[in-house]
N, C-alpha and C positions, 0 to 999 in steps of 0.2 A: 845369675846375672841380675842386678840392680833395673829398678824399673828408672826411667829418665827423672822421674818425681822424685825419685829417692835419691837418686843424685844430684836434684837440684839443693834437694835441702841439705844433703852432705857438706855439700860446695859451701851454702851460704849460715850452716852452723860453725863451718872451718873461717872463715870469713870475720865472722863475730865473734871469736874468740882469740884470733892473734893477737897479739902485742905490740901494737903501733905504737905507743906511748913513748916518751924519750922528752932531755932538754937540750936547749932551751924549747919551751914547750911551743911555740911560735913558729919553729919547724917542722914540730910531729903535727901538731893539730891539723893543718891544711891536708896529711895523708889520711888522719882517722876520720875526718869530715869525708874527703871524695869517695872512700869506701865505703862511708857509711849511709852516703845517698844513693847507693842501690845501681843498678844496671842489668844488662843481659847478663852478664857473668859466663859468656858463651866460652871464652877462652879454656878456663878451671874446668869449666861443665865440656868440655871437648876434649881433653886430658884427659880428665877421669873418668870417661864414659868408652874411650880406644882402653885407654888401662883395662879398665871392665870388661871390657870384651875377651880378654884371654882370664883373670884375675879377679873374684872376691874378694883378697886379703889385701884391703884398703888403710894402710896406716901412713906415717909418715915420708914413707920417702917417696909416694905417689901425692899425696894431699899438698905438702909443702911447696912440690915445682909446680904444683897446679897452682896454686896460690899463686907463683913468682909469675905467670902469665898474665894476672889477674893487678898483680903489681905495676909492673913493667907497661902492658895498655896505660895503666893509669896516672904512667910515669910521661906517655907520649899525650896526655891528652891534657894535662896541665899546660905542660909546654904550649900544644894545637893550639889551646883556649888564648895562649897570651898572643902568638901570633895573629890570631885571629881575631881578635881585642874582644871575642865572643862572652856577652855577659851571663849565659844561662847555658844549665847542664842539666841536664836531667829532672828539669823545672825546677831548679835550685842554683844561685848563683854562682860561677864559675869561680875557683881559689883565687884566681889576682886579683877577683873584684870583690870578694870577700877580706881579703888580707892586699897585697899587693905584689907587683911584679916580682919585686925583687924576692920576696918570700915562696911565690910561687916556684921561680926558676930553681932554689934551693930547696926547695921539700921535692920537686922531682926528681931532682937529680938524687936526693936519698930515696927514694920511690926505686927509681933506677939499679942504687946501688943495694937496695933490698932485695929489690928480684933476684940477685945476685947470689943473695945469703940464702934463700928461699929454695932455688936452684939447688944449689951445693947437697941440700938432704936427698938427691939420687944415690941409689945403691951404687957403691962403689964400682962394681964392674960397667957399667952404663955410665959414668958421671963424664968424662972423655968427650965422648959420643955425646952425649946431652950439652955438656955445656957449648964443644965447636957448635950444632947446631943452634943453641939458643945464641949465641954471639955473631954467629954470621946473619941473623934473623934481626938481630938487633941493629946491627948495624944498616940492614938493608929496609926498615923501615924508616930509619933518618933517609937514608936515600929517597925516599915514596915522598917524603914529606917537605925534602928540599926541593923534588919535581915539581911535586903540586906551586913550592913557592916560587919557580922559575915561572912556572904557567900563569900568575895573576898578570904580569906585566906584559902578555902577548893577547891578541885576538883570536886567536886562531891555534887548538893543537885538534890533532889527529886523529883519530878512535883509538889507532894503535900509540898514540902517547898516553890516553888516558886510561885503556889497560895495563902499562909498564909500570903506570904511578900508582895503581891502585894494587896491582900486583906486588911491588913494596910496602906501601904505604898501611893496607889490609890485609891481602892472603896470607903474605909469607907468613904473619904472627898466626894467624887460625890453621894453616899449616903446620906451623911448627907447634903448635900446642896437639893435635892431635897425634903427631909423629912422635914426640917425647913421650905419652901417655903411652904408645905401644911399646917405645923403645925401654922405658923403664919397666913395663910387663912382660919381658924378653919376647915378643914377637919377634918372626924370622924378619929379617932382612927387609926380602921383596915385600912381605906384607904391611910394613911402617914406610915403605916408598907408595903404595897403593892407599893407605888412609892419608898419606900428605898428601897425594895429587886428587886425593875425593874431598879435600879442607880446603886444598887450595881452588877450586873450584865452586866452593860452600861458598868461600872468602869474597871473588868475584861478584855472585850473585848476593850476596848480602852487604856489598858497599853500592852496587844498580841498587836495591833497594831501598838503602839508605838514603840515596839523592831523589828517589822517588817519593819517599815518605815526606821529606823537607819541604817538596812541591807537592804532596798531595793526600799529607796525612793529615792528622787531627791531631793539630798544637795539645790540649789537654794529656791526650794517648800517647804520642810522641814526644814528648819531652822537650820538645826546644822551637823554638817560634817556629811555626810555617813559612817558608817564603826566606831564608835566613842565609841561603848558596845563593838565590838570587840578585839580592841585596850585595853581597859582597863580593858579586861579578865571581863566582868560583865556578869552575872547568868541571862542575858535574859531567856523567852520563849524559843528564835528559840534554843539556844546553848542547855538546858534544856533535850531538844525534842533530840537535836542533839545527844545526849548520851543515852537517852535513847534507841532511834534507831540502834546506828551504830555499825557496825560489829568489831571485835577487831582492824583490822587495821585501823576501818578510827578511833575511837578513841584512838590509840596511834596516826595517825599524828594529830589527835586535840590537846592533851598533848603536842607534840611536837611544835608544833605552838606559844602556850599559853605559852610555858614558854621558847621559844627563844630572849631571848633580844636583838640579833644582828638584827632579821627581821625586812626589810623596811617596814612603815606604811602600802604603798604601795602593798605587796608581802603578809604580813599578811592577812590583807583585803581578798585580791585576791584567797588567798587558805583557806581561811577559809569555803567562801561562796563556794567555789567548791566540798569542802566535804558537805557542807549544801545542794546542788545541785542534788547532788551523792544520799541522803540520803532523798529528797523530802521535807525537812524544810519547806521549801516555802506553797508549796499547803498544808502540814498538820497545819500550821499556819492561812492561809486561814479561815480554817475550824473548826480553835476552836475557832476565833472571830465569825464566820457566827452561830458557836452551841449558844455561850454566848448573843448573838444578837438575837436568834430566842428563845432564855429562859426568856429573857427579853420583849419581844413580848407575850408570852404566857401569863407572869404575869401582861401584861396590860390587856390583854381578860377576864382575869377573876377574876379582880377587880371590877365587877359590876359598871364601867364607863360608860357617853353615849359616843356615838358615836363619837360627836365633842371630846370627852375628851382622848379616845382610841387614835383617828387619828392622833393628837397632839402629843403625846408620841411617837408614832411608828416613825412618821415624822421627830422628835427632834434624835432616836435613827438609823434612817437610813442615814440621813444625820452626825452625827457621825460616826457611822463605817464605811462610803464611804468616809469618808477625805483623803487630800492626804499632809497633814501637821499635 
């Protein structure tokens, strides 16, 4: 079995070596630019690390649909970006505001239809099976992603709204990337349903984290302005929580905050997180990545894995929810 190290650099030597290239080159470049500014690369590196787990003989028709995860995210996040008129990615400016809308929406959609091709190099007896799951995955993170945009226009969703959307919108794909990696290293059955429900539970804790980092990491570390969900009134976790907690006053100054258009980016920011402060966000945040993390833990123990194959998992999912990017 591959050490996690070595399959990061598997991943991102596979990465720098496909052939994005194509014309008019005004389509391709927007894809060889976003992949070439870097990321977690969780998706590839969660494929090929279930693969690994039963599987050394790492060639293409494991690498390739790792790649096509790896694609496909970065098919959805072009899109995010335009919806989201978000100008910076990865401390690097986002494709539409590099090129433009319209260029943008067209190089994902071939992004999109790459994963596709990517996909396809599964061994024949698995390809069936790989693709329904990659297609209903795909389609059900449009789903997450139309949620979230139903949600900007209300006050008010539910905790159990904003697990539905992020369960589309996040899991299902770090789910389905882990499930194909076993399903393409012909793991039994039960045991590619037991690493999707220990990803989809990675998935959970790693989108909490991700709203957390936005409100409470280090813009340099993080990749993308601080403060940047708050600003654009989005239905994070911490905000979620935020209401659900707080007493009437401090959610009328959240209302008020949220729908003051005069407030400095600055001033916003500032008081927002003060009422988050006030009301404990922080630490109850904390603590539903730490639950979603220690659920996904339990479901490696008693997958009947050995030991090397438990330790692996744990190791892939502790080093994830300790990131600080």
């Amino acid at each position: 079995m591959y050490t996690l190290e070595e399959l990061d650099s598997i991943v991102e030597r596979a990465l720098m070596n496909i052939n994005l290239k194509g014309k008019p080159e005004e389509l391709y470049s927007p894809i060889e630019y976003l992949i070439s500014i870097g990321g977690k690369r969780l998706r590839p590196k969660l494929a090929l690390m279930t693969y690994n787990l039963f599987s050394d003989d790492i060639n293409n028709e494991i690498l390739y649909p790792a790649l096509a995860m790896e694609i496909f995210h970065g098919f959805t996040l072009v899109h995010d970006d335009i919806m989201d008129d978000a100008s910076m990615r990865r401390n690097q400016m986002t494709v539409h505001k590099k090129w433009n809308n319209n260029i943008a929406i067209l190089s994902g959609d071939v992004m999109c239809i790459k994963s596709y091709q990517y996909i396809a190099h599964a061994p024949e007896q698995v390809l069936s099976k790989v693709l329904e799951l990659f297609s209903k995955t795909a389609a059900q993170v449009c789903e997450g992603q139309q949620l979230d945009l139903n949600y900007e226009s209300v006050p008010f969703i539910t905790m159990d709204d904003y697990t539905e959307m992020i369960s589309l919108k996040t899991a299902v794909l770090i789910a389905c990337s882990a499930k194909i990696g076993a399903i393409i290293a012909k793991a039994e059955d039960k045991i590619t349903k037991f690493l999707y429900d220990y990803a989809f539970k990675l998935g959970l804790a790693f989108q909490i984290k991700d709203d957390y980092l936005d409100s409470y990491g280090d813009a340099s570390t993080f990749g993308k302005a601080i403060g940047g969900d708050i600003l654009s009134n989005k239905k994070t976790w911490l905000l979620v929580e935020a209401f659900r907690r707080a007493n009437s006053e401090q959610t009328n100054t959240l209302l008020a905050l949220f729908r003051d258009d005069n407030i400095s980016a600055k001033e916003k920011i500032s008081k927002v997180l003060s009422v988050y402060d006030e009301i404990g966000v922080r630490e109850h945040a904390e603590k539903a990545i730490a639950r979603y993390h220690a659920e996904a833990r339990d479901i490696v123990l008693s997958a009947g894995l050995t030991c090397a194959q438990e330790d692996q998992l744990i190791s892939f999912s502790e080093r994830l929810i300790n990131r600080e990017k």
